[in-house]
C-alpha distance (Angstrom), angle and dihedral (degrees) to the residues before:
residue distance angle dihedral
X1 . . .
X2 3.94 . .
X3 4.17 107.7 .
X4 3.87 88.7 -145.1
X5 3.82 90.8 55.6
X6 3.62 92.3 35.5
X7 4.02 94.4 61.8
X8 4.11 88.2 37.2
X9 3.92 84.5 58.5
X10 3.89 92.7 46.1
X11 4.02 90.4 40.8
X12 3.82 85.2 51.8
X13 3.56 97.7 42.7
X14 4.16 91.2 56.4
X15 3.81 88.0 48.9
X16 3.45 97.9 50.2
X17 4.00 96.6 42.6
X18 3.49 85.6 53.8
X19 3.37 104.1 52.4
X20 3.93 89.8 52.5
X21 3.33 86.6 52.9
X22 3.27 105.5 55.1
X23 3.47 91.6 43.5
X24 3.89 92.8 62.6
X25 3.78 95.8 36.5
X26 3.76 118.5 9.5
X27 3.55 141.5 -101.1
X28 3.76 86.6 -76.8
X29 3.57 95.1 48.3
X30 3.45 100.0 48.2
X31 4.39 99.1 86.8
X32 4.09 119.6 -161.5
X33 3.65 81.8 -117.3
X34 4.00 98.4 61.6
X35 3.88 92.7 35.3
X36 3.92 80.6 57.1
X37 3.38 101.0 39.0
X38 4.30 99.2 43.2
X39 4.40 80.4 46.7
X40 3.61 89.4 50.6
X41 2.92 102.3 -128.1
X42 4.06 132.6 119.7
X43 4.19 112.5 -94.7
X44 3.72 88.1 -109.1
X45 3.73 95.1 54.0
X46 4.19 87.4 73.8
X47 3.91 95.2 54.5
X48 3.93 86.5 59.3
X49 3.17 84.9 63.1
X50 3.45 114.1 23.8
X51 4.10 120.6 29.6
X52 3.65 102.1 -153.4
X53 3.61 130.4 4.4
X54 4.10 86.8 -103.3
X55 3.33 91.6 69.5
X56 4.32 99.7 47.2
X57 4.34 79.7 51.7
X58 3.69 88.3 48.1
X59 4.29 102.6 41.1
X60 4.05 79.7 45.4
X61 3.97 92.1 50.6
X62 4.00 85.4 41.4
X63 4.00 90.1 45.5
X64 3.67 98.1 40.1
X65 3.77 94.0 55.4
X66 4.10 98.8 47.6
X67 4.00 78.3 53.4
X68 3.88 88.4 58.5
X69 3.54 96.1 42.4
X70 3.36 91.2 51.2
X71 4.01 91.3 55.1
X72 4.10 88.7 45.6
X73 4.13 88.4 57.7
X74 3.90 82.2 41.2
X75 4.63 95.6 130.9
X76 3.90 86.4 -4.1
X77 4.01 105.7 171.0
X78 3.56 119.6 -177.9
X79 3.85 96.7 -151.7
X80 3.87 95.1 61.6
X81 3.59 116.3 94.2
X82 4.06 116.6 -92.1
X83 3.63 93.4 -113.1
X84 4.07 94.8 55.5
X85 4.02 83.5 39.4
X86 4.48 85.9 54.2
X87 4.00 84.6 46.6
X88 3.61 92.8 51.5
X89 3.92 92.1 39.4
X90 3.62 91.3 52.0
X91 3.61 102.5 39.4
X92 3.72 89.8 49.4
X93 4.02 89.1 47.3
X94 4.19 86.7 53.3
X95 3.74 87.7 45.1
X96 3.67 97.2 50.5
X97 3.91 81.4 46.1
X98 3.54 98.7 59.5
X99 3.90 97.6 46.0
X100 3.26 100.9 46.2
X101 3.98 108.4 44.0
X102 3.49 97.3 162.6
X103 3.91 92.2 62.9
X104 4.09 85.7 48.2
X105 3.34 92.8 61.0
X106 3.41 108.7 31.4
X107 3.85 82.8 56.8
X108 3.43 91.6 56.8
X109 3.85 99.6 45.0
X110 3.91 86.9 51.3
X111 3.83 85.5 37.9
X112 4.07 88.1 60.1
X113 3.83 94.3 34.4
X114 3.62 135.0 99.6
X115 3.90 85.1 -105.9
X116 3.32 89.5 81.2
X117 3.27 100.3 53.6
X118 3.96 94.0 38.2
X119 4.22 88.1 53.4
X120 3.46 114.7 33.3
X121 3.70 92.4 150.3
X122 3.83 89.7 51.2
X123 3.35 104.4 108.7
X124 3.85 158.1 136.1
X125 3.43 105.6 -91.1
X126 4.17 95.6 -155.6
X127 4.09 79.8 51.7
X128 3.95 88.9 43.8
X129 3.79 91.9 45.0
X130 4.08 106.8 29.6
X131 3.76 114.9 20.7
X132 3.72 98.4 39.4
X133 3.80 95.4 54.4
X134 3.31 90.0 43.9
X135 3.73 89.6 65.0
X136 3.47 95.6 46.8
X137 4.08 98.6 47.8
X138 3.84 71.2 60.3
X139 3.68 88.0 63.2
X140 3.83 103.4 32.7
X141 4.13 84.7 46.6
X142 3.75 91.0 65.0
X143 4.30 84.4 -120.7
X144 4.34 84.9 113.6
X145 3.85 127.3 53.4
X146 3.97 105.1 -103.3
X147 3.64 95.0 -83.7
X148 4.04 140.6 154.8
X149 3.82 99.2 -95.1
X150 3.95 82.5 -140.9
X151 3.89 88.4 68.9
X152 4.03 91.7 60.6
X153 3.25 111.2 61.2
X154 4.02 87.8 55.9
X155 3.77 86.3 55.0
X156 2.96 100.9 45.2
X157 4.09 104.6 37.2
X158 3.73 89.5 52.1
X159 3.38 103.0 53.2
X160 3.79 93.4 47.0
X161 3.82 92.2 39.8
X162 3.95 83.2 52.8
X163 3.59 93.1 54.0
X164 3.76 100.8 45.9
X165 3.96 85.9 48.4
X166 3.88 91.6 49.6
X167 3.84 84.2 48.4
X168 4.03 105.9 46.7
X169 3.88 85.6 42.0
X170 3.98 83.7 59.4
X171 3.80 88.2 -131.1
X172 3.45 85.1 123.7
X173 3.75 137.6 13.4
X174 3.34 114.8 -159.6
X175 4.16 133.7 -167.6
X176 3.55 133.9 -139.5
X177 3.93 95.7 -89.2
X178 4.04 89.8 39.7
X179 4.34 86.5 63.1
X180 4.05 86.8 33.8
X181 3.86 84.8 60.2
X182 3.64 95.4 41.5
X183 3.79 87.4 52.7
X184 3.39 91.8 46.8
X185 3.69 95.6 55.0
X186 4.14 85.2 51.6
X187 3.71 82.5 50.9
X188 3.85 93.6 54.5
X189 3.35 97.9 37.3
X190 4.04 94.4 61.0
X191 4.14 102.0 22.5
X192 4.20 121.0 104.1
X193 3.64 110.6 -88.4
């Protein structure tokens, strides 16, 4: 077997076991010792790769964010008009949401954690370099009310998360034109009057 892929596999294998863990039990609840042993792999295999358990939650904050930007660019086209470019964005963000519920909530555990606080500057850098100007072309474009682009993403984020979570929980199931209309509220609620 290929050493480069073999380490990428075990690498992998850490970051996925601990997002599932923390998922069903917390960051606190998720011990180097069960993230090892659910990866299988032995406990010393993670501090190869990770030196502290900070820095696994961090590289799977970092990791789990480039995979949602990658779903928000998901059909991205230029030459559409920014608003059908924010439906696609945000139905692509609720999508990613709904099938992969681990990511949605370890986002929002790290989201609510000291982590966030700790790291500020730990980020995706696709995130960091394509979604967030995105949003605030949005704003220089005249398309969004003249608004701190800091007070979006909370808009935004929790009424998607909200959805997905009403959705996985089967408390609701919503269609196509039930999460058009929800984006469409979003869209009213932040566009230039």
């Amino acid at each position: 077997m290929n050493v480069q892929l073999e380490n990428s596999s075990k690498r992998d294998a850490i970051l996925n076991s601990t997002l599932e863990l923390v998922k069903s039990h917390g960051f606190h609840g998720a011990p180097m010792s069960q993230i090892a042993k659910n990866a299988n792999v032995a406990a010393g295999t993670i501090y190869h790769y990770f030196d502290s358990k900070e820095t696994l939650i961090i590289e799977l904050y970092i990791r789990t964010k480039e995979r949602l930007s990658d779903a928000m660019l998901k059909g991205d086209d230029e030459t559409q008009s920014y608003k059908d470019r924010f439906f696609r964005f945000m139905r692509n963000n609720y999508n990613f949401y709904v099938e992969n519920e681990s990511s949605m909530l370890f986002l929002e555990q790290y989201i609510n954690s000291p982590f966030a606080k700790n790291y500020p500057e730990k980020d995706s850098d696709l995130f960091t370099n394509k979604i967030i100007p995105f949003f605030e072309l949005g704003i220089q474009s005249n398309y969004f009310k003249d608004i701190d682009p800091r007070l979006l993403g909370p808009t935004i984020r929790g009424t998607l998360v909200a959805a997905a979570s009403f959705r996985l929980s089967e408390h609701m199931v919503y269609s196509e034109e039930d999460i058009n209309t929800v984006i469409q509220i979003i869209w009213d609620g932040i566009k230039r009057q």
